[in-house]
Backbone bond lengths (Angstrom), bond angles and torsions (degrees), N, CA, C in turn:
res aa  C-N    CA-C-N  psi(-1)  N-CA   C-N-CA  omega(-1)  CA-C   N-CA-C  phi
1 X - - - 1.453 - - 1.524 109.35 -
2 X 1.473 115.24 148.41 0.938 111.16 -166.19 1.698 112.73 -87.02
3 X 1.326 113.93 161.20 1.503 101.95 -172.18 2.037 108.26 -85.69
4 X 1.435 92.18 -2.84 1.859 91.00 -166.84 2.192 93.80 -87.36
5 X 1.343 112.03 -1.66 1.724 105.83 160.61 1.276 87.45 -110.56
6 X 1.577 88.82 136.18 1.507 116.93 147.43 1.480 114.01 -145.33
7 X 1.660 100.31 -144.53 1.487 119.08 -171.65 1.790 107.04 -109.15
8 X 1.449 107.12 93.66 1.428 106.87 -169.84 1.842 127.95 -54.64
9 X 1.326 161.02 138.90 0.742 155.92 165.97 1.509 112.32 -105.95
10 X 1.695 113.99 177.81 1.673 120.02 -148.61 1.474 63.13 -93.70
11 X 1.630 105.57 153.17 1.544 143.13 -152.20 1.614 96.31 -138.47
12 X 1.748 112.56 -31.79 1.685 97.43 -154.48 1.335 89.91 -95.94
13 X 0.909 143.57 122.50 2.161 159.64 120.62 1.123 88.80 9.47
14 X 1.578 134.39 -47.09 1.632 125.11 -138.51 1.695 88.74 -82.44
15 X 1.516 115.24 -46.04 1.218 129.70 -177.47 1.095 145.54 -52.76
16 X 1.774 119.39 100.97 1.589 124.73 -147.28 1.450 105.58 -64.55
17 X 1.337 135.10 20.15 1.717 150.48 178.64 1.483 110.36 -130.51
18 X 1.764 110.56 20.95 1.577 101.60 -174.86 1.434 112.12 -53.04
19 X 0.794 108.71 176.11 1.908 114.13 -174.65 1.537 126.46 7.00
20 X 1.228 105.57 57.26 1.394 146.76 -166.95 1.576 77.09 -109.74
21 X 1.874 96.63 170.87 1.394 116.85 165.85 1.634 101.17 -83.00
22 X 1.386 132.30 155.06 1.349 139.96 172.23 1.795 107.88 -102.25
23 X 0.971 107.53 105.90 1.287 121.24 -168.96 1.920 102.07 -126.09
24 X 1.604 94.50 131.77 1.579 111.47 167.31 1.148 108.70 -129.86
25 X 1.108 134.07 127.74 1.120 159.51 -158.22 2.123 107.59 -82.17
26 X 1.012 118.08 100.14 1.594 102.92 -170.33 1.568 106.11 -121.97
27 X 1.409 134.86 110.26 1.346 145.33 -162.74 1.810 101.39 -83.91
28 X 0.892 133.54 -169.61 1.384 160.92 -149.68 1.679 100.98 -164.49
29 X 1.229 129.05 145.93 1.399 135.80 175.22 1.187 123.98 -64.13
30 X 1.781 130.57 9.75 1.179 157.52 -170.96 1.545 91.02 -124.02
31 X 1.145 135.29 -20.04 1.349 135.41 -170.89 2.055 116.52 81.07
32 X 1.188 109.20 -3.96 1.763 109.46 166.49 1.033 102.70 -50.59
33 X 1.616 102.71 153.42 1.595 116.76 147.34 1.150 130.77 -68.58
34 X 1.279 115.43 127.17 1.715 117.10 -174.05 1.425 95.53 -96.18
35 X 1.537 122.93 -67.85 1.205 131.62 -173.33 1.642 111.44 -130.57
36 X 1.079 119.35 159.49 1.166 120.84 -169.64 1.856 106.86 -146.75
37 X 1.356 110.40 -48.38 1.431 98.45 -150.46 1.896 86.80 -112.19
38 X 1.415 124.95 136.72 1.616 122.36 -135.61 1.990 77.65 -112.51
39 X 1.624 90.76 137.93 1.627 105.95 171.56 1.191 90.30 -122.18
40 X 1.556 100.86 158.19 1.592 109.00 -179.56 1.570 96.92 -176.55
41 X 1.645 120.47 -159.99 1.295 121.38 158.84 1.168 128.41 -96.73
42 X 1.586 94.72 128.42 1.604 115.25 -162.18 1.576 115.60 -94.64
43 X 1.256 114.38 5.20 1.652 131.75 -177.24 1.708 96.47 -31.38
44 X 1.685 118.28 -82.62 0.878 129.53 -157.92 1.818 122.73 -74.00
45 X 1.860 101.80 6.31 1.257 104.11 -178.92 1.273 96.36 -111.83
46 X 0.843 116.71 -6.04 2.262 125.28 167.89 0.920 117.23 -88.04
47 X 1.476 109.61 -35.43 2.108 102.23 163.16 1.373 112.76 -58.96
48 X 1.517 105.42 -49.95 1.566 110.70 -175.45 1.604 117.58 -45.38
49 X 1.503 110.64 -63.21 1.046 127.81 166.96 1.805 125.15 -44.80
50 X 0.737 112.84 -55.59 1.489 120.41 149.34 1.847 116.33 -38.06
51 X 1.268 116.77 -55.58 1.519 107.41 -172.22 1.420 97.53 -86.13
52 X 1.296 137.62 -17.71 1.343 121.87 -163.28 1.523 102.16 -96.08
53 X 1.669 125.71 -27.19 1.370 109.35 -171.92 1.566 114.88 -107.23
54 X 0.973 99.19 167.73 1.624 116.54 -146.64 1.837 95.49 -92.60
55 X 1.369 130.98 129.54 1.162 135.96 177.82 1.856 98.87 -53.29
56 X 1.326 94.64 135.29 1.829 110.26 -163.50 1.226 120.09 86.27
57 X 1.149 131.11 8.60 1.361 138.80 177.45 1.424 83.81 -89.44
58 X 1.002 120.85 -96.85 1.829 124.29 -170.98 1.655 137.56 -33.03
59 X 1.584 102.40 75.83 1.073 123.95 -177.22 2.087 119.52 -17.67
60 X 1.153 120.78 -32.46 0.817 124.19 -176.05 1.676 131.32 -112.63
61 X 1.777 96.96 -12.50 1.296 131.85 -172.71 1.085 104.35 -115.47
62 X 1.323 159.73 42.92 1.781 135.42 -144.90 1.517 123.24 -77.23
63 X 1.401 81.38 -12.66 1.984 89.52 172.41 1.168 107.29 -104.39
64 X 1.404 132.65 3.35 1.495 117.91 164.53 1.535 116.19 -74.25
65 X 1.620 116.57 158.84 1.299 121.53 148.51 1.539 79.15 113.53
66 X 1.450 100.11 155.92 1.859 128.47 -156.21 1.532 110.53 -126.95
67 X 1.111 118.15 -18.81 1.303 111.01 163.37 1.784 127.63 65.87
68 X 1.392 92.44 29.08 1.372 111.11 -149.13 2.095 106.48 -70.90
69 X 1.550 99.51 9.58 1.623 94.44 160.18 1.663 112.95 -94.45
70 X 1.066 111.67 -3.80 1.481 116.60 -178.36 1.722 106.51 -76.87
71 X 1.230 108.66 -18.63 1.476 107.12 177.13 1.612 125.28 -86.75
72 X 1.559 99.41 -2.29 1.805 103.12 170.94 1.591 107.48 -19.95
73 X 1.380 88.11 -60.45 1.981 106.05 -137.77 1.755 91.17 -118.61
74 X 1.488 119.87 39.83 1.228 128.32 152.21 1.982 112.39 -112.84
75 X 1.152 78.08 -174.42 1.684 91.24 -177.22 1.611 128.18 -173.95
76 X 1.287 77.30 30.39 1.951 106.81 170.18 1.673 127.26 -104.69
77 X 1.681 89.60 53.29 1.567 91.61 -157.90 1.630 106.98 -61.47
78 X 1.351 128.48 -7.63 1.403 110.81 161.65 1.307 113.69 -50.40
79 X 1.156 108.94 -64.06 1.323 123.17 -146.26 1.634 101.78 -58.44
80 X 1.366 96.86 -34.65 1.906 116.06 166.86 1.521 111.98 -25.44
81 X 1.174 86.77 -93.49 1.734 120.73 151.34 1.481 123.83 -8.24
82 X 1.457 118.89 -66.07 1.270 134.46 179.65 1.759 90.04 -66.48
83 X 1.014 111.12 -68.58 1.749 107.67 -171.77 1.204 122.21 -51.11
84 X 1.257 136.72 -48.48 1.526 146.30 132.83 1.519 104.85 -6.00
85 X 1.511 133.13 -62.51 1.449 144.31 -162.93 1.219 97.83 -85.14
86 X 1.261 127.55 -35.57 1.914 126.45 -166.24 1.727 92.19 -79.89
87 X 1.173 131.73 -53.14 1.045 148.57 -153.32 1.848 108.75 -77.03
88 X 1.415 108.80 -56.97 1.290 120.95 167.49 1.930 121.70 -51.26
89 X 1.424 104.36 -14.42 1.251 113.73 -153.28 1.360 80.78 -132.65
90 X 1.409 161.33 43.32 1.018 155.39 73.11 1.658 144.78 -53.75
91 X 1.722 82.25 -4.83 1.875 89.35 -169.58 2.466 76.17 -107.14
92 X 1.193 116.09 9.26 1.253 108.63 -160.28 1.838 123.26 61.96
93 X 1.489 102.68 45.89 1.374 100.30 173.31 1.352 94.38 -102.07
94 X 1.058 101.96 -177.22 1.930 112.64 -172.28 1.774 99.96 -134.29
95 X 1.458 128.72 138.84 1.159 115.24 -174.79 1.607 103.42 -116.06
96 X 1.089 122.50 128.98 1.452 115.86 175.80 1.146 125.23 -115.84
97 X 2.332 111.62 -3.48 1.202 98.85 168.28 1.312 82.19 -151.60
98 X 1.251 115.12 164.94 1.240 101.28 167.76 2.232 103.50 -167.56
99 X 1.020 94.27 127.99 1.613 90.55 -158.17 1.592 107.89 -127.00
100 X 1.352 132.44 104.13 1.556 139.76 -134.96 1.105 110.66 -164.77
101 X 1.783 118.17 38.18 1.238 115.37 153.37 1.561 143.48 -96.76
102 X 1.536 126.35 -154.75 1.501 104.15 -171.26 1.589 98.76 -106.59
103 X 2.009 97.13 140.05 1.680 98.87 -177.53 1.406 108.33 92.62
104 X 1.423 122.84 -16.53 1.748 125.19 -172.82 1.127 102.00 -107.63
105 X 1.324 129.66 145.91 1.433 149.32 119.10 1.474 113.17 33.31
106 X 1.390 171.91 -101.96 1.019 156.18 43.91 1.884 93.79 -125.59
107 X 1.798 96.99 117.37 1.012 116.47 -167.64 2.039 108.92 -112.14
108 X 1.784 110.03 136.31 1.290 102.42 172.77 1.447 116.70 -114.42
109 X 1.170 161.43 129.79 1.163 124.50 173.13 2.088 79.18 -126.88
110 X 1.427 97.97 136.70 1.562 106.87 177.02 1.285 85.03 -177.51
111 X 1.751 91.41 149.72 1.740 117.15 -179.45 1.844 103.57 -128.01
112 X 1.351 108.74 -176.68 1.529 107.17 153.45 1.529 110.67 -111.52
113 X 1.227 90.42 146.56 1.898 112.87 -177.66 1.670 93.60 -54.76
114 X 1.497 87.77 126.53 1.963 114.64 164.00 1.036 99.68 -65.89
């Protein structure tokens, strides 16, 4: 199975269930549950997840995750960069662009290997 389906979680900040499971509720004409908890592609919630948590957070991974609030009050955007790529390429993402300087845009473009 591929790693870009999974099990989606709440995405919106605004949302008092952020990173909660994302669940819709879908009945049958008898009113059962058919489906409830929503799979889809999870590409762009594994990058996220990846830059936001802090290496040791990941129970099963302990050196994963980038920690990417620790870089406020840095200014080693290589080193940014390089960690972003070391990190991305351990969960098997592939990076094909990646743009992370100061004053710019901060751009990702990465998939998982076919």
């Amino acid at each position: 199975m591929s790693k870009k389906i999974g099990i989606q979680i709440q995405g919106d900040g605004e949302h008092p269930d952020f990173m909660d499971l994302h669940v819709d509720v879908q009945r049958n004409s008898e009113g059962l549950i058919i489906q409830g908890i929503v799979v889809n592609d999870i590409v762009e919630q594994n990058k996220s997840l990846l830059l936001i948590t802090h290496p040791g957070e990941w129970k099963m991974s302990p050196t994963l995750g980038i920690g990417l609030s620790n870089m406020l009050l840095d200014h080693d955007y290589l080193e940014w960069r390089h960690r972003i790529r070391e990190q991305f390429a351990q969960d098997e993402l592939v990076v094909y662009r990646l743009d992370l300087f100061p004053n710019k845009p901060f751009v990702i473009d990465a998939n998982y290997k076919k």
